[in-house]
KEMI-984621 format. One record per residue: residue in three letters; y, x, z of N, C-alpha, C in turn. Coordinates in steps of 0.05 Angstrom, whole numbers, plus 5000, padded with zeros to 4 digits. Each point is the difference from the previous one (the first is absolute). Layout:
REM KEMI-984621
alaYXZYXZYXZ
...
REM end
This chain:
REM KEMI-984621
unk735392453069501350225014502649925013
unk500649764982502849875015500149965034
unk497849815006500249915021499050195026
unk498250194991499950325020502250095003
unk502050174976502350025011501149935012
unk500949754992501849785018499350035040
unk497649915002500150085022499650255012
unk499750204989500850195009502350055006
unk501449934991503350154996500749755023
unk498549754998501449845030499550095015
unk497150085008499350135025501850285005
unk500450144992500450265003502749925007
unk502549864989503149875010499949835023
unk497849855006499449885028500050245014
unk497750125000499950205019502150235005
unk501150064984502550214993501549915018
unk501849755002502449835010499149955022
unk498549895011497749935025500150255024
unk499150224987500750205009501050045014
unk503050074981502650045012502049885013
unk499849714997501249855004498450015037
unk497550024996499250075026500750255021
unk500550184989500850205006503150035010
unk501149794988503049904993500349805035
unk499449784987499549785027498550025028
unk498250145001497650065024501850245013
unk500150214984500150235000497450185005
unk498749894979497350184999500450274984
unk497750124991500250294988496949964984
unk499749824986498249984968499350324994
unk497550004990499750285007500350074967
unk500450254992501550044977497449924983
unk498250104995497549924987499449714989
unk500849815028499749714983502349964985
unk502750065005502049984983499550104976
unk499450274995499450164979497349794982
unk499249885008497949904993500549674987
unk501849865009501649765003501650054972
unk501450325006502149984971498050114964
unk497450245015499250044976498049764980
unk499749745022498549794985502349704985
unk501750125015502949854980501050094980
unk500050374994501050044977498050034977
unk496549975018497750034983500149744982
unk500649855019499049695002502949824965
unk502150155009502949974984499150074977
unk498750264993499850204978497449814980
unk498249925012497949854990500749754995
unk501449875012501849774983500750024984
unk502750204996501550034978498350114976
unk497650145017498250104966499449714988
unk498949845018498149804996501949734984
unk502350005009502249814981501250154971
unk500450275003500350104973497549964986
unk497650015012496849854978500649774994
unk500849895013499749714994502249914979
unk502350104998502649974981498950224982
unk498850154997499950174966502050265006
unk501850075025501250264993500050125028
unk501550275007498750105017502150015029
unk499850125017500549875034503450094993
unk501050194994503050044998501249744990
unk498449954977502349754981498949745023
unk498349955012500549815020501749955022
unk499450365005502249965022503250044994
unk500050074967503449934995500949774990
unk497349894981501149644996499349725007
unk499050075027498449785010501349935032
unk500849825009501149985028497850055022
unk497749934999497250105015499650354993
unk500150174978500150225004502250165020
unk502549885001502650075007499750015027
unk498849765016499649855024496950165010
unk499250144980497150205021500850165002
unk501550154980501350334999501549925020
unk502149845010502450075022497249955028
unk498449894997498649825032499050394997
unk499150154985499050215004501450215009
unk502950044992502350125010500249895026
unk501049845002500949895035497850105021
unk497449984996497349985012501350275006
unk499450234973499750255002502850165023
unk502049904999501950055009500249955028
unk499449745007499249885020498650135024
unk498650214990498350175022500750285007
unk502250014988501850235004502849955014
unk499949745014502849955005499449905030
unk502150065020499649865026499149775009
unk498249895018498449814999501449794996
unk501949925006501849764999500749924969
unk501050174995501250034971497949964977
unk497150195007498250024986498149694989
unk499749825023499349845011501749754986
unk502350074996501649804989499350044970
unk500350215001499250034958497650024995
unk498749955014497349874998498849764993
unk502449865022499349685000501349904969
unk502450155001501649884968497650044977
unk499250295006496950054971498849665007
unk498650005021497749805000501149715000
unk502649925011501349804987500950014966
unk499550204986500850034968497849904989
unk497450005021497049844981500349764995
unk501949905005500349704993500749894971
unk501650184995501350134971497949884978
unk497250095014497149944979498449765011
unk501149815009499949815006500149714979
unk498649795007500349764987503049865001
unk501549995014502049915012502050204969
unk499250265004501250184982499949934970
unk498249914997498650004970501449804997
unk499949735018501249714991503049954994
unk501150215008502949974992501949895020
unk499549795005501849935014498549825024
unk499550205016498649905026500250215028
unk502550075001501050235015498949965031
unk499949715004498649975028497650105004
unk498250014974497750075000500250275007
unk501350284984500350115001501050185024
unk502249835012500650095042497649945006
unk498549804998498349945017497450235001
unk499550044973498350254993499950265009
unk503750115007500750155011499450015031
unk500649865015499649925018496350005013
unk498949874991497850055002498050375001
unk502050064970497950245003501850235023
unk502449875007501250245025497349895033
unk500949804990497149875038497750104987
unk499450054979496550094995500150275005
unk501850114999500950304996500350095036
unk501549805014501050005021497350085020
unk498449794989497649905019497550164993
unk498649964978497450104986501350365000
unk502250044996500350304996499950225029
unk501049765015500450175027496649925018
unk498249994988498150015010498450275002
unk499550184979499550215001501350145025
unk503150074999501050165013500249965038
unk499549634996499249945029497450065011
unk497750004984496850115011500250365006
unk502150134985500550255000501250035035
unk502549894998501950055030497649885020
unk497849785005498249985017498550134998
unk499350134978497950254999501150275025
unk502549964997501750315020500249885028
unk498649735007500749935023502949854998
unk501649964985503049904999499949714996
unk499049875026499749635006502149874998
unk502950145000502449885006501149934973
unk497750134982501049954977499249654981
unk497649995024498949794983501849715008
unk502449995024500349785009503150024975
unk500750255006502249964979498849894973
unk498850114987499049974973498949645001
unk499249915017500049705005503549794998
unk501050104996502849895005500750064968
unk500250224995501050074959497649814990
unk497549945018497349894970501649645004
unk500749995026500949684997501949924985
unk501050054996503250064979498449964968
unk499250274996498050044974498849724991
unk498149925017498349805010501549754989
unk502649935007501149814995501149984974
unk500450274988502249974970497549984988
unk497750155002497549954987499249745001
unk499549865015499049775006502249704981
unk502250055012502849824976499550124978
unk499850154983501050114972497249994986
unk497649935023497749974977499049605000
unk501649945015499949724996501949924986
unk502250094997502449994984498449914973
unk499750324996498250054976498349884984
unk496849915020498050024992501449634992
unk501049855008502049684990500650044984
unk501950194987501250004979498050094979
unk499550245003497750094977497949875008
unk499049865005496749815002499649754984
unk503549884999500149834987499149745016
unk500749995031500149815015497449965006
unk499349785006497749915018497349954965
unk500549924977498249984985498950384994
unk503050124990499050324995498750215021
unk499849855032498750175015497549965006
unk499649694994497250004997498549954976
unk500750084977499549854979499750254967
unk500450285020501250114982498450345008
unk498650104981499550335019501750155012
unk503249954994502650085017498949955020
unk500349725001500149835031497450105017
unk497350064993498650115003499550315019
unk502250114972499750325020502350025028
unk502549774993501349995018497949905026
unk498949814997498549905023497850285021
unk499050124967498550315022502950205008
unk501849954995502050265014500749805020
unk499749794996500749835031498049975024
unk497450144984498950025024499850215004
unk499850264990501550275012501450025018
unk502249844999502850055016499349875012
unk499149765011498649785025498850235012
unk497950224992498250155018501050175003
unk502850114993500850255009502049905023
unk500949784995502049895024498349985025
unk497849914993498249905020498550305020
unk500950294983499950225010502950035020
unk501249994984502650035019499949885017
unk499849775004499549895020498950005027
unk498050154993496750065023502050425005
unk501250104979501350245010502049945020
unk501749764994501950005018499849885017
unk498249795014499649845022497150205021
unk499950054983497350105010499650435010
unk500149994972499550315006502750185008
unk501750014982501650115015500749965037
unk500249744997501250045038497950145011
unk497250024996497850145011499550354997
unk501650024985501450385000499850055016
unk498950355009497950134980497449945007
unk498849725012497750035005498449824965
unk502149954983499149844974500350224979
unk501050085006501150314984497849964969
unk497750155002498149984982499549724980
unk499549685024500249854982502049974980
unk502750025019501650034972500150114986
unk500050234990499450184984498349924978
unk498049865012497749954986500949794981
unk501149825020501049604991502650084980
unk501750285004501950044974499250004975
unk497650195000498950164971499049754985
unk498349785026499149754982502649824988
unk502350015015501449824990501450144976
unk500050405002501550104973498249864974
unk496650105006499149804970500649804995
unk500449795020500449764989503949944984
unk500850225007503350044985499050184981
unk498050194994499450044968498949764984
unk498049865013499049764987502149814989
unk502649965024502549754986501050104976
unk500450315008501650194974499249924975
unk496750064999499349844974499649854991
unk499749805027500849744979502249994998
unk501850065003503049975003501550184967
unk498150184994499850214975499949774977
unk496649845001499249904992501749694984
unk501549905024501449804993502350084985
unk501350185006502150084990500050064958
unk497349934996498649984965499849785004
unk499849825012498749724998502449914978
unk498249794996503249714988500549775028
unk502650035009500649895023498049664985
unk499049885030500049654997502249894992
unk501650085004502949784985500450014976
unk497750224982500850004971496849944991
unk498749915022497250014990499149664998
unk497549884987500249744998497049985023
unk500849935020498349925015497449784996
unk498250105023497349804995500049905031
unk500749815001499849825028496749995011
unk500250095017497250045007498949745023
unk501049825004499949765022498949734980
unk498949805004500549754993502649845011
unk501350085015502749895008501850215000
unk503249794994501650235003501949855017
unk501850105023502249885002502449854988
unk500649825007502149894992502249745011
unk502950145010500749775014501849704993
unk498650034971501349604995499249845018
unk497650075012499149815024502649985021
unk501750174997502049915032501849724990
unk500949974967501649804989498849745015
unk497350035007499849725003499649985029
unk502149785016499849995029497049955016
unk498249824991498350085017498050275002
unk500550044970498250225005501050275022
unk503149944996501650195009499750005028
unk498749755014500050045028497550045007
unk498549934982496750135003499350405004
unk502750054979499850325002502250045019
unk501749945012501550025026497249965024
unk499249825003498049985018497550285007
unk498750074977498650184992501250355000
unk502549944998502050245007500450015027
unk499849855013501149955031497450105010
unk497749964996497449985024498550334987
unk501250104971499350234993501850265006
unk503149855012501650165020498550035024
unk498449865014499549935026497650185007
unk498949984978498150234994501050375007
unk501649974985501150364996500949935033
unk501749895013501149995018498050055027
unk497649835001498650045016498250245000
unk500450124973498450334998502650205012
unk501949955000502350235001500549925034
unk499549785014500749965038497750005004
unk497949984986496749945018500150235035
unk500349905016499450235018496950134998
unk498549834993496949974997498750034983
unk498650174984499850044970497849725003
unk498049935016498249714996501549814989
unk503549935017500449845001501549954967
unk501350274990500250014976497949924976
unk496950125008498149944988499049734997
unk501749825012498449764998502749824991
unk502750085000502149884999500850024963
unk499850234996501250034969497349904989
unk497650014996498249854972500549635008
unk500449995030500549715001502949874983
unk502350115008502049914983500450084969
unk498150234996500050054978498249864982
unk499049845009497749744989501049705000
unk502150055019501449735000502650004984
unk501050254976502450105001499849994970
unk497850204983499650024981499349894976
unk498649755008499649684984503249894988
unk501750055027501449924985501850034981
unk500550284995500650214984499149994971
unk498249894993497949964977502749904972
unk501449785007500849964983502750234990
unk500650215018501050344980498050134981
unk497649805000497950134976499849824973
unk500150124986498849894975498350154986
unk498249914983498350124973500050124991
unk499750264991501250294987497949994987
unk500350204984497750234966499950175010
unk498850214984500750264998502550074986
unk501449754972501950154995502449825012
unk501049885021502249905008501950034997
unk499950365011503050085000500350134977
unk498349974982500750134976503049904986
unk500550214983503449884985499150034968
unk502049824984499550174971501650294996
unk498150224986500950244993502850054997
unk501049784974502949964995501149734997
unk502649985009501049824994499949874983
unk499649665001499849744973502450064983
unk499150014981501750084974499649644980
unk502350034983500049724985496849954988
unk499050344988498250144979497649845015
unk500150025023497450015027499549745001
unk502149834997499649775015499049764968
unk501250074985499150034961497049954998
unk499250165012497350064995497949905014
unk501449915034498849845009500149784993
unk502349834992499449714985498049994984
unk499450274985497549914971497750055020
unk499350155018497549985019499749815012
unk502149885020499449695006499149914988
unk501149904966499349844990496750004982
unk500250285010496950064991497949895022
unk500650095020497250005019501349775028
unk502349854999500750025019500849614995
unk500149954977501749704997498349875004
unk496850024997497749835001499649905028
unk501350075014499449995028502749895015
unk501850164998502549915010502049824982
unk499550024979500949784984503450224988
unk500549904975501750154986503750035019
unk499549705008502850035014499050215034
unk498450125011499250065020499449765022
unk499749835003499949835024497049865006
unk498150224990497849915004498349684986
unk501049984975498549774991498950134975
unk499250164985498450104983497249864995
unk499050024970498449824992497150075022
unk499050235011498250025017500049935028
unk502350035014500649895022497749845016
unk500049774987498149785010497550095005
unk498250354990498449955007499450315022
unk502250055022499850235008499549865020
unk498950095026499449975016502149965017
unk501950225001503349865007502149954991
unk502849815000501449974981500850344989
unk501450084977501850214999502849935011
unk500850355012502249915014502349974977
unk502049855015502349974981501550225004
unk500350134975502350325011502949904997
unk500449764995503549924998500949905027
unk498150115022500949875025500250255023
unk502449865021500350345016498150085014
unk497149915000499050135010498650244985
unk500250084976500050244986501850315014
unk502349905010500650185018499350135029
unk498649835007499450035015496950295001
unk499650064978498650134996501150324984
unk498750135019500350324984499550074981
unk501050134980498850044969497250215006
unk500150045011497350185004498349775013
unk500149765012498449824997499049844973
unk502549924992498749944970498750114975
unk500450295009499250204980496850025007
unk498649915029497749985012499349794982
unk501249804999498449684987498750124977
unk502450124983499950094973497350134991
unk500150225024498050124994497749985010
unk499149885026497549925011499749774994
unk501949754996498949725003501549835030
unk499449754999499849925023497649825012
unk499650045023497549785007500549735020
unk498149804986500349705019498949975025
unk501049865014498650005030497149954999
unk498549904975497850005006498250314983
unk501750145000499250264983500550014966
unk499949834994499149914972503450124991
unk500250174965502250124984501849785003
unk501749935010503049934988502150064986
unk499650314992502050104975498150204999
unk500350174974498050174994502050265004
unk498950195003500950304992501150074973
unk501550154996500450034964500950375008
unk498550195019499550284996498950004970
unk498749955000498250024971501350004973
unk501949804995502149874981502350055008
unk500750105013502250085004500750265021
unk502650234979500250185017502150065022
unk499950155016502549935020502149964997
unk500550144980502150034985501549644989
unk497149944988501049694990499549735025
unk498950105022500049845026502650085013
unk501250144999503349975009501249864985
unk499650074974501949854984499849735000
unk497249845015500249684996501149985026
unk499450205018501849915034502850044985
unk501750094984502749954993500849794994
unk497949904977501149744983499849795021
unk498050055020499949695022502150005014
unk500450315009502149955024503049904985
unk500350184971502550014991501049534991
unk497549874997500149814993500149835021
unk499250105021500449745027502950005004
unk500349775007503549905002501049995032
unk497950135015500450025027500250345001
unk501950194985500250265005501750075013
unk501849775020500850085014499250075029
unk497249935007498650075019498350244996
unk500950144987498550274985500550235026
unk501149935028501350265012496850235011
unk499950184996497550215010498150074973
unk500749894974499150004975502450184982
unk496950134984503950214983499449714976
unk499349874993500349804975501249745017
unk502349944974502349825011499649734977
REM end
């Protein structure tokens, strides 16, 4: 029941503020019905929340909304709303926007404490969603009366909208995704990617409204009309996912599954030739974008970018390396003395026969693996992600000719005790001062 509410009560404050703020800016006249209609699915939408979080805590909607900062922050967004439509459009319009800038309040940015950027940024966003997705209704209304002059204005407030929307959900979707592993790697990153293609197709409406149909008033009249209502569902569709995420666990708190056999990585620039191999490959994959963005000729484009982009991308290869599924994985918690304790007696269980007791790969089996074991007392241990090693741990590794070179120990060992031997290795290599991008030092 949570997440019905929820968007209810967004939709109905989009549309509320949208409205007026239209009515405000255009100088349109929203006809009282959709307003009336905008505010009774905000206070429906408010009231079913608050039932639905007093279920969920054990007591009932008053004591939430007197000891809870989310009850406090729906009761006032419900006051302002309510007030809001009784007050001159200007005025009204402003305490509107403050309600629907207060949804931020229930925000991730909010919950985290101390992430206030997140939080403007959140704000910000839902005033351009409010700005844009809200004043759609009331613009198919004023073209419904014949009032075309409305739609060029209302193109000028959506670009504006358009833009704080557009910054504050990239802002965002970086910070809460958890970078380039948590957006692809993570069902966050996931649903962010379907509200990114929402907003790709609703821009891509605006777009075809403002280049296209509007200057063609009133002989487009109807298509638009038509091309609005499709682009309003597709701003109920973002809403929910946008509902939806707002329960998620952001990617930056989530442990990602790398979904590639390669992952980026630029130690390759340390070393000069490679460094001019990927200068080279950067240059002819500029040359590319360049010849798509002057092509006078779309042929001549068509034959210009897969050419340099074939001569461009080879060389680029070495920003790749090898990835898992768990790469970017981290340990849960920080190496404790306790952690790293316990990994010595696991090493020495499953782990000395192979790499030998001092670590450096001479263990009594050695001689008969297919490849040496590596030595973990050397820097190239750093060079590796603990969510790489936690892969060895748990899948194994294989020899170039296929054949086991280290075995798996999922089976014999639990995650729990496969961090703890990535402690004792890392904590024992005498090269921890090259530990930088690693939380173990």
């Amino acid at each position: 029941m949570l997440l019905p509410a929820r968007l209810l009560a967004d939709i109905g404050m989009m549309a509320l503020f949208g409205a007026l703020l239209f009515d405000a800016a255009i100088g349109g006249r929203t006809p009282r019905p959709v307003r009336h209609a905008a505010l009774a699915a905000t206070l429906l939408g408010i009231a079913a929340w608050l039932a639905a979080a007093a279920m969920d805590l054990g007591g009932d909607v008053l004591d939430v909304m007197a000891a809870t900062l989310f009850g406090k922050v729906l009761a006032a967004q419900a006051v302002l709303l309510t007030i809001a439509t009784l007050l001159p459009r200007r005025i009204g319009a402003t305490m509107a926007g403050l309600a629907v800038a207060a949804g931020a309040l229930h925000g991730h940015g909010m919950a985290m404490g101390d992430a206030p950027d997140l939080v403007i940024a959140q704000a910000l966003h839902l005033l351009g969603a409010g700005a844009w997705l809200g004043g759609l209704v009331p613009l198919a209304c004023a073209l419904a009366e014949g009032r075309d002059a409305a739609a060029a204005r209302f193109g000028r407030l959506a670009t504006i909208a358009v833009i704080l929307l557009a910054a504050s959900a990239a802002w965002q979707g970086w910070r809460l995704g958890g970078g380039l592993p948590g957006l692809l790697g993570t069902g966050y990153g996931g649903m962010l990617g379907a509200k990114l293609a929402l907003m790709a197709a609703l821009l891509a409406f605006a777009s075809r409204h403002r280049w296209r149909l509007v200057p063609a008033l009133p002989a487009t009249r109807p298509a638009l009309i038509r091309s609005i209502a499709t682009q309003a569902a597709l701003g109920l569709a973002a809403l929910a996912v946008a509902a939806v995420l707002a329960d998620m666990e952001p990617g930056m708190h989530a442990q990602p599954t790398w979904p590639f056999p390669w992952r980026p990585d630029a130690a390759a620039l340390d070393d000069p030739d490679l460094r001019a191999e990927i200068i080279t490959g950067t240059a002819w994959c500029a040359l590319a974008i360049l010849a798509l963005a002057t092509a006078l000729r779309w042929r001549i484009a068509l034959l210009a970018v897969p050419f340099a982009l074939w001569l461009g991308l080879p060389h680029l290869s070495p920003l790749l390396v090898e990835a898992y599924p768990t790469s970017y994985r981290t340990e849960p918690s920080d190496p404790t003395p306790a952690s790293r304790a316990r990994g010595a007696v696991l090493y020495a269980q499953h782990c000395t026969a192979c790499h030998g007791a001092n670590g450096t790969g001479d263990g009594p089996q050695a001689a008969n693996l297919p490849i040496p074991p590596a030595d973990l007392t050397e820097p190239h241990l750093w060079e590796h992600l603990d969510g790489e090693l936690f892969w060895w741990l748990t899948a194994g590794m294989r020899a170039p000719d296929g054949s086991l070179a280290m075995p798996g120990f999922a089976a014999a060992l639990s995650e729990a005790d496969r961090w703890a031997v990535i402690d004792y290795i890392r904590a024992r290599n005498p090269h921890g001062h090259l530990a930088a991008g690693h939380r173990h030092n």
